[in-house]
N, C-alpha and C positions, 0 to 999 in steps of 0.2 A: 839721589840722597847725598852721594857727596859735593853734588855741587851744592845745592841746600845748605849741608855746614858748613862750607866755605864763602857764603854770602853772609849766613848769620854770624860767623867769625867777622868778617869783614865789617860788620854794622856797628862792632864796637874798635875799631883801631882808628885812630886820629889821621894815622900819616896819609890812609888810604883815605878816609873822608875829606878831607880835605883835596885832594886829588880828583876825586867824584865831583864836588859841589864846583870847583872852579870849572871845569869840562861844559863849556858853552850846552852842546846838543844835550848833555843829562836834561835841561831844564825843558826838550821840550816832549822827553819820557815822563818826569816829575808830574806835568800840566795835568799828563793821563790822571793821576790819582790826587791830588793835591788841587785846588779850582785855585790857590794863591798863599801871600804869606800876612797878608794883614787883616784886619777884621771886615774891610768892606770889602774883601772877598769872599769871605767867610757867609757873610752875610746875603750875598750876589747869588752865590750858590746854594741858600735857603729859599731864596723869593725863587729861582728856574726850580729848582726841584718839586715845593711847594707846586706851584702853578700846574705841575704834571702829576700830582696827587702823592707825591713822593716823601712820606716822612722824616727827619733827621737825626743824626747825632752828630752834634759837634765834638772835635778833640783839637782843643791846642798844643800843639806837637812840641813835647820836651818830654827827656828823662830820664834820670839818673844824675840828676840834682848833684853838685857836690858841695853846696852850701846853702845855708838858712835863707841868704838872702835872693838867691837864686829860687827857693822853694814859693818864697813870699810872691814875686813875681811869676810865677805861675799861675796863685791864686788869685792875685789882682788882673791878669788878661783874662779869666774865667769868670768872676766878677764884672769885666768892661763887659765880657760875650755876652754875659746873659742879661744888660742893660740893654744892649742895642736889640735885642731878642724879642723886650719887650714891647716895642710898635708895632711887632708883625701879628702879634696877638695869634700866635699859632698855639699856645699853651701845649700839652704835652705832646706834638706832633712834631717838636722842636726843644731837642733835649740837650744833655751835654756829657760826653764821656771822658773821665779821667784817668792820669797814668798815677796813681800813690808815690813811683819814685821820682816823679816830678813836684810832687809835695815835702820831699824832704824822709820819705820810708828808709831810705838806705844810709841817712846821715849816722854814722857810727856811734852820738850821743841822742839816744832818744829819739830816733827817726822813727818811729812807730806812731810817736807821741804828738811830732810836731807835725806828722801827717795830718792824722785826725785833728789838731787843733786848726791847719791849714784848708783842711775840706770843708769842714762844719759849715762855714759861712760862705761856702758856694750850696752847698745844699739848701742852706739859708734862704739863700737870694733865687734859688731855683725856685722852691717851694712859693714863696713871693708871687714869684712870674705865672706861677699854674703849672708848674713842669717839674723835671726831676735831674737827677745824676744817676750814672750808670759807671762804677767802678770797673776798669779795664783790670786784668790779671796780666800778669806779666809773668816772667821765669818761675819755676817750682818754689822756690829760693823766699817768694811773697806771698804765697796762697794764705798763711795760717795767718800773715799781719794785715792781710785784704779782706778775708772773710770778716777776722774782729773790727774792722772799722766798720763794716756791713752792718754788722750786729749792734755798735754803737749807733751808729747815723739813723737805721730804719727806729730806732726809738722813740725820735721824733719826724722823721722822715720818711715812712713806710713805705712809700712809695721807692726809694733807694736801690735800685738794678746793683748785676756781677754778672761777673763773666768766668762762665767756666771752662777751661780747655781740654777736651775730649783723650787726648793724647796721652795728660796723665792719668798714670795706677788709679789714683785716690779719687778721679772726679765722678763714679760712678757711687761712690759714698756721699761725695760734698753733695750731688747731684740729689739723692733721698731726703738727705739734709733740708735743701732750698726748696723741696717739691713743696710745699705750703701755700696756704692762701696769702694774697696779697702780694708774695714773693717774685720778683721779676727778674728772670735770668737771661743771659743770652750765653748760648751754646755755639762755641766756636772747635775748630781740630785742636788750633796752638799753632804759633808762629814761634817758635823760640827752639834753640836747639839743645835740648836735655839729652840727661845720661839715660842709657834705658836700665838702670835702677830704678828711676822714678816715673820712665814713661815708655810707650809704644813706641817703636820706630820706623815698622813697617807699615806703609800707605794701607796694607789689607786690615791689620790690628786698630788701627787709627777707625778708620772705617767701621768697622765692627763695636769699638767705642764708643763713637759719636752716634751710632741707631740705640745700643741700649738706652745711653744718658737720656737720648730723645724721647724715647716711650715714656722712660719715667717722668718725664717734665711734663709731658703734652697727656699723660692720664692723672697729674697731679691739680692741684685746684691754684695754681701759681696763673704765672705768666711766661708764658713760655718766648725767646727772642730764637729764632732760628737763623743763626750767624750760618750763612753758607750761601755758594754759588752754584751749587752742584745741582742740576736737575733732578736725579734720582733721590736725593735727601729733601731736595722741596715736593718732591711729590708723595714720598713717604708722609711728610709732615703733614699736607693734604690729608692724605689716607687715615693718620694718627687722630687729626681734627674732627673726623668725621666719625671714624670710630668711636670717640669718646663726647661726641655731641658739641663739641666745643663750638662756642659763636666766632663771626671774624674778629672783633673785635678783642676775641682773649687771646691772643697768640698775633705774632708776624713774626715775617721775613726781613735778615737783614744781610743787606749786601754793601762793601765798600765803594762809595764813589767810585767812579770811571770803570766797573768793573759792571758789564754786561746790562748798560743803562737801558738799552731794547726789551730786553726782558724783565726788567725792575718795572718800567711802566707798563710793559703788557700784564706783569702780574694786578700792581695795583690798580688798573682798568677792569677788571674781573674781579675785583672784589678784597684780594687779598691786602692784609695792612705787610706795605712797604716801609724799609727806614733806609736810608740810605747815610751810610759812615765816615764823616763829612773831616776830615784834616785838614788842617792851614797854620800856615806859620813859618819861622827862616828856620827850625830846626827838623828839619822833615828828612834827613839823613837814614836815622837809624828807620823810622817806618818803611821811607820807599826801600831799603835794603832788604825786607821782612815778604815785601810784598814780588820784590824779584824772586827773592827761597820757594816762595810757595810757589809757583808756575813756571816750569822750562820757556812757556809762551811766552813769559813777561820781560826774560833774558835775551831772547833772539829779538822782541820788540826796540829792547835797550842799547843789543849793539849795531842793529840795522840803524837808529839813529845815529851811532856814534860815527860810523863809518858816514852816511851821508850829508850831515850835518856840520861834522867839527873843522 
């Protein structure tokens, strides 16, 4: 646990980012989760996944915007993504997930506003393609200005995904909330490092949270996204599907790029609908930080490079 907060501390300080990205061998931990930084990687790693029955979410990596103009440019690489998206004519098997505070949510004047003015017309051009967007949740701090852009967007875009993170108090309520038809969730623990005012801190409470939220979604008439790596929660999920009669097609599995790809295509050879959680881009800093918190594994990975590598 403390190391945990000491990498998600770490995800927001410049002197150390900077320190990180220049370090040769980081780049060839980064490759593990990240396929690249420009779109025809991005894209590289839609046709191999694709090919292996593997569905997507794209996320172009940026967040916590501190200008309008920096916001705009976000929506314009999101915009290009979902052009080059459409040759591959995968329609919703090839989606796109977004960060709100890379739209401009946190801009001190009206960042709620310039969000949703800055989303819209990614949804827009989603919609266009046959496909959708899936709002990422981020710190406690955005949940109330994430949900209402949800509420906004699905009015024309119903299709329109969230993310809900198991960790916090409240997602057991958001969770009843979004249980609805047409509603498409994806249920994750939470990467982010909260007070426990507002969230679980212990791995067993977390646990114990992320199975209630689950029942409720997977006996709700939604869409359930089951954000996780962990065998015992995908085979719950299983068990929950079947319980409640659910088809494959109403629910999947979603797990991060480079994280346990053996078992992403043994699942979806068997039946189950896979997504796999596709990042790319030069600001991948704060995510591969997020993604070292959550697994001691992914730390001893990172400095076994650095020692033989640098």
């Amino acid at each position: 646990m403390l190391l945990s907060k000491a990498l998600l501390a770490a995800a927001r300080r410049p002197a150390l980012r900077a320190a990180v990205v220049r370090t040769p061998a980081t780049r060839a931990v980064v490759d593990r989760f990240v396929p690249g930084e420009s779109l025809d990687d991005a894209v590289a790693a839609v046709r191999a996944l694709s090919a292996q029955g593997v569905a997507v979410t794209l996320d172009h990596l940026g967040e916590d915007v501190t200008d309008r103009a920096q916001a705009v440019r976000s929506r314009d690489a999101y915009l290009a993504l979902l052009d080059a998206l459409a040759p591959l004519a995968l329609g919703p098997a090839a989606e796109v997930s977004v960060k709100l505070s890379a739209f401009g949510q946190a801009l001190p004047d009206g960042g709620h506003d310039v969000a949703l003015e800055l989303v819209r017309p990614v949804a827009e051009a989603a919609t266009a393609a046959g496909t959708t967007v899936t709002l990422d949740m981020e710190d406690h701090r955005t949940v109330d200005s994430t949900l209402a852009v949800l509420t906004d967007l699905r009015k024309e875009h119903p299709g329109t995904g969230a993310v809900l993170q198991a960790m916090l108090h409240r997602t057991e309520e958001d969770a009843k909330a979004l249980a609805v038809a047409g509603s498409r969730v994806r249920l994750v623990k939470g990467a982010y490092d909260e007070p426990d005012t507002v969230a679980y801190r212990r791995k067993k409470d977390v646990d114990a949270a992320y199975a209630r939220c689950l029942e409720l979604l997977m006996a709700g008439p939604g869409y359930p996204m089951v954000g996780s790596h962990d065998p015992a929660i995908i085979t719950r999920a299983h068990e929950l599907a079947a319980q409640h009669s659910r088809a494959a097609d109403s629910w999947e599995v979603q797990m991060l790029y480079g994280i346990r790809p053996d078992e992403q295509r043994r699942l979806a050879a068997a039946g189950t609908t896979v997504r796999a959680y596709v990042p790319y881009g030069a600001d991948w800093y704060g995510y591969f930080m997020r993604r070292l918190a959550e697994r001691p594994a992914n730390v001893t990975f990172f400095l076994r490079s650095l020692v033989t590598r640098s």
